[in-house]
N, C-alpha and C positions, 0 to 999 in steps of 0.2 A: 296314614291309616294305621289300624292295630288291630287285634282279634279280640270279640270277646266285651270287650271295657272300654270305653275314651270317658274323656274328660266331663263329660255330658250324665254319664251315670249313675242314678243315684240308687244310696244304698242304704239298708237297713242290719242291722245284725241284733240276730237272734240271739238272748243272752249277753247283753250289753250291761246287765247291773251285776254280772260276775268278775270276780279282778279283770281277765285276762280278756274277756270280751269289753270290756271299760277301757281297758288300756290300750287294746290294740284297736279300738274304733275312733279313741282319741288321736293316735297314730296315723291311720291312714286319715282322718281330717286333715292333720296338719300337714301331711302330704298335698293336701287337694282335693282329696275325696267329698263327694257332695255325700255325707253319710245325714243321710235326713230323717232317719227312726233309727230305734230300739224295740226289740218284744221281749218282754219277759209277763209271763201270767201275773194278775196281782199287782206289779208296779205300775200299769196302766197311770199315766195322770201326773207322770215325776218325770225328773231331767237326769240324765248323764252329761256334762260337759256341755250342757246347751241343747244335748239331743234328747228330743220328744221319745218318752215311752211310750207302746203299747201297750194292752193286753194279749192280744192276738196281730198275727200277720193280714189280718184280712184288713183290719182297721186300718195300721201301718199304711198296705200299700193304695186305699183308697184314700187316705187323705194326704197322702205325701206324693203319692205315682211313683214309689221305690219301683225300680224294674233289677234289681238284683240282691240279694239275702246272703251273708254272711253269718255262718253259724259255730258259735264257741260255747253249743251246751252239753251239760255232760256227758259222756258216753250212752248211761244208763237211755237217756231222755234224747239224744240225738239222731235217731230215725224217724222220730214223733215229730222233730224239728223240721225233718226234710219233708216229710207227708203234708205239715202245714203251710209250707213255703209254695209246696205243687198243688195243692189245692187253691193257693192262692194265684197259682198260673204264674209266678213269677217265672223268667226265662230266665234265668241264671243263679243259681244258687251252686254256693261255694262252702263246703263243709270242711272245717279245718280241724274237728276233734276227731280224736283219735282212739283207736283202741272200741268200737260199736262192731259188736258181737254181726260175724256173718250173717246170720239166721236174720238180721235186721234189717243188711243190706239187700240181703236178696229180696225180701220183703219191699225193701223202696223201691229196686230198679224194677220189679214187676208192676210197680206201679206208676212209676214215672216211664214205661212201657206203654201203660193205658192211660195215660195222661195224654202222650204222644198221640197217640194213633188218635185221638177226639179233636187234639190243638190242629193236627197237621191238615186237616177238613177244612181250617181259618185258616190257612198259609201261615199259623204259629207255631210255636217248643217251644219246652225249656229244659233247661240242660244241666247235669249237675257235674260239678268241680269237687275230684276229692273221694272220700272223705282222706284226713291221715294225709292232708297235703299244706302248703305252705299260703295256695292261693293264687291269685293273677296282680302282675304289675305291666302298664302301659308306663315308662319311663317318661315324666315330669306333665304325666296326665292324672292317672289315675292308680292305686292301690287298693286291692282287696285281697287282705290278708298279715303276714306275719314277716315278709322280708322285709329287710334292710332298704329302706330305701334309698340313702344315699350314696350306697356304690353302682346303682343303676344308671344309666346313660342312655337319651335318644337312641335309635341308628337301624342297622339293617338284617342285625342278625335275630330270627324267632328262638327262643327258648322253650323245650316241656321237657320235661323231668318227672322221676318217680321220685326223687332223692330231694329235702330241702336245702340239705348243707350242701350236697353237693352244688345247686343250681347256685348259690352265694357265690363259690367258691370259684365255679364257671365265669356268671356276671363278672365279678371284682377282676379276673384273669384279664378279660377282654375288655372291659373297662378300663384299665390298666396302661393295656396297650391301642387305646383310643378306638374302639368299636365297641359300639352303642347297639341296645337291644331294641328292637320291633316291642313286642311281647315276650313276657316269661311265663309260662304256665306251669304251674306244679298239679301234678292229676292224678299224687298221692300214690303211697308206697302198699296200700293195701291188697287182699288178693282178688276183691270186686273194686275195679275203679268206676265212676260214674262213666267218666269217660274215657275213651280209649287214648294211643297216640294215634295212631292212623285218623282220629276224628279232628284232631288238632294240626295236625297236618294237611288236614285238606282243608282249613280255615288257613295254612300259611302259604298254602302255593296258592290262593286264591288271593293272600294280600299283597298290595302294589309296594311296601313300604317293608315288606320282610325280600331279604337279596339271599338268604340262606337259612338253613336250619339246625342247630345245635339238639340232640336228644341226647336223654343222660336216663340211661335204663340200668336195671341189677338184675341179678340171678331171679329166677323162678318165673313161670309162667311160659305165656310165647307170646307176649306183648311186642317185642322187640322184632319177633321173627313177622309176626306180622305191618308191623311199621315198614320193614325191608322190601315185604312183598309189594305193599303200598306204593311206596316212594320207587319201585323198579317198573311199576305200572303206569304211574301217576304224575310223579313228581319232577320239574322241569331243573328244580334250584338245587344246590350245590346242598349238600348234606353231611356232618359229622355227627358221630356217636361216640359213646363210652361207656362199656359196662363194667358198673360195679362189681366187687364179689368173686373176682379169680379165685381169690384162695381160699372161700369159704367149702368146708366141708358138706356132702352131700346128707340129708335131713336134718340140717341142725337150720332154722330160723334165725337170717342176720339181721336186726334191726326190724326190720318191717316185714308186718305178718305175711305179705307176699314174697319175701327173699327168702325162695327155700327152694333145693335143690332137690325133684321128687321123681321117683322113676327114670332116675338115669338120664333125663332132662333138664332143661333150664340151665345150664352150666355158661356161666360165661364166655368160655371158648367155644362154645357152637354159636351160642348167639352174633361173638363176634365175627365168625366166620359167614354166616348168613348176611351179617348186614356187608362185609368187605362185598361176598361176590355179587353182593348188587346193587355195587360199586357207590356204596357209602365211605366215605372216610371215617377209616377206626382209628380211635386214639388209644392207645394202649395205658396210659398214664392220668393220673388225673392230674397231675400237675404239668401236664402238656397241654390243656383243652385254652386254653388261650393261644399259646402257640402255634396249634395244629390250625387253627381257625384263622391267623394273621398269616399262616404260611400261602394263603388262598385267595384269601380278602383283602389283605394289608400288609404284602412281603416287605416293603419298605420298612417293615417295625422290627422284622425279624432283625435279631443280632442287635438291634441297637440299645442293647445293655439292658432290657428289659428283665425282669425275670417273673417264671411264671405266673 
């Protein structure tokens, strides 16, 4: 099983006749990805790489049956991207650009709010990944998005992340030392994610094929504290964390517009106290997160000359 994505998927990306969307749908094809449109306005009737463009999303997904949107359009224009993809009722949409002014986002999730509340009347949703995130990979099924795929592996452990480098850096760790990923989800460093972790996590305690859960959170916000809450509620499987950002200074913004220490909050050492006392494993290191997670899963690897 996996969350999210299998191999069955097919997918469309928005913004496929711009490099980066060209490049990276080429990508996840050669992965496996059943990527079976493009939308870009105006190219309507042309190919990328073999892949059918649209005009619009609507086209897209009635004549191909895309049931998930990949989106690399520009900032400016990529809230207008998301509003087309929910209109189109696709269930899964994954926004991988970055830097889409708040006032935008807030804009989609009230909409993809009232989206919700009409679909869930049909027993449907749809859900969005991101934005300002890396994407989802089901290891030697499916990719959508911008990771690496070939240091991904089968296996038991789920991944979601705020961080993209980071979530590489985790994978390749545990990869490594021969533990294979469930699902890796990236649900983006911004200060509105679509989705939350605690929504990701109750897609991993629900799957038979994830044995534990890896989260990779940073300073700012109370994403983390509420994951903790979650998982001390909720969650039956074995759990690691890591937050980013110990030593970042309080108002200064690290990397991602959500890594920001405001009012005396978000600071990595409460966070990571929060998640210990509810008896999450913290890793203090990032170049421990492979180790911390074989110390549990796969003590046999431990020591044997590995490194992180």
């Amino acid at each position: 099983m996996s969350i999210l994505v299998t191999r069955t998927s097919k997918v469309l990306c928005q913004g496929i006749t711009g490099s980066a969307g060209a490049f990276h749908a080429q990508q996840c094809l050669k992965y496996g990805t059943q990527v079976v449109a493009g939308v870009t306005p105006g190219k309507g009737g042309t190919r990328v790489e073999g892949i059918p463009v649209f005009d619009t999303v609507s086209q897209a997904v009635q004549t191909t049956g895309a049931d998930v949107s990949m989106i690399f359009v520009p900032a400016p224009f990529a809230a207008d991207a998301v509003l087309e993809a929910l209109d189109a009722e696709i269930p899964l949409i994954i926004c991988i650009t970055e830097g889409i002014p708040v006032l935008d986002i807030v804009r989609v999730k009230k909409h993809l709010r009232m989206k919700n509340e009409v679909l869930r009347a049909k027993g449907r949703q749809c859900r969005l990944i991101g934005p300002n995130g890396p994407g989802i990979i089901v290891p030697g099924e499916c990719k959508v998005g911008i990771m690496p795929g070939y240091i991904h592996t089968p296996g038991p452990v789920g991944i979601v992340s705020r961080s993209g480098t980071l979530t590489y850096e985790a994978v390749w760790q545990l990869t490594r030392r021969g533990i294979g990923q469930s699902t890796v989800v990236g649900i983006g460093g911004d200060s509105i994610p679509g989705t939350s972790f605690t929504e990701i996590l109750e897609l991993f305690e629900a799957d038979a094929q994830t044995k534990a859960v890896l989260l990779i959170g940073e300073i700012g916000g109370t994403a983390e504290e509420e994951a903790a809450q979650f998982f001390k509620r909720k969650m039956t499987k074995p759990m690691f964390a890591f937050v980013a950002g110990r030593t970042a200074p309080p108002g200064k913004r690290m990397g991602h517009a959500g890594a920001i220490i405001e009012g005396g909050s978000g600071d990595a050492a409460s966070k990571a106290e929060v998640l210990r006392s509810s008896g999450i494993h913290v890793i203090e290191s990032p170049a421990e997160m492979g180790l911390a997670v074989a110390r549990v899963l796969k003590p046999e690897s431990v020591g044997a000359g590995i490194s992180a």
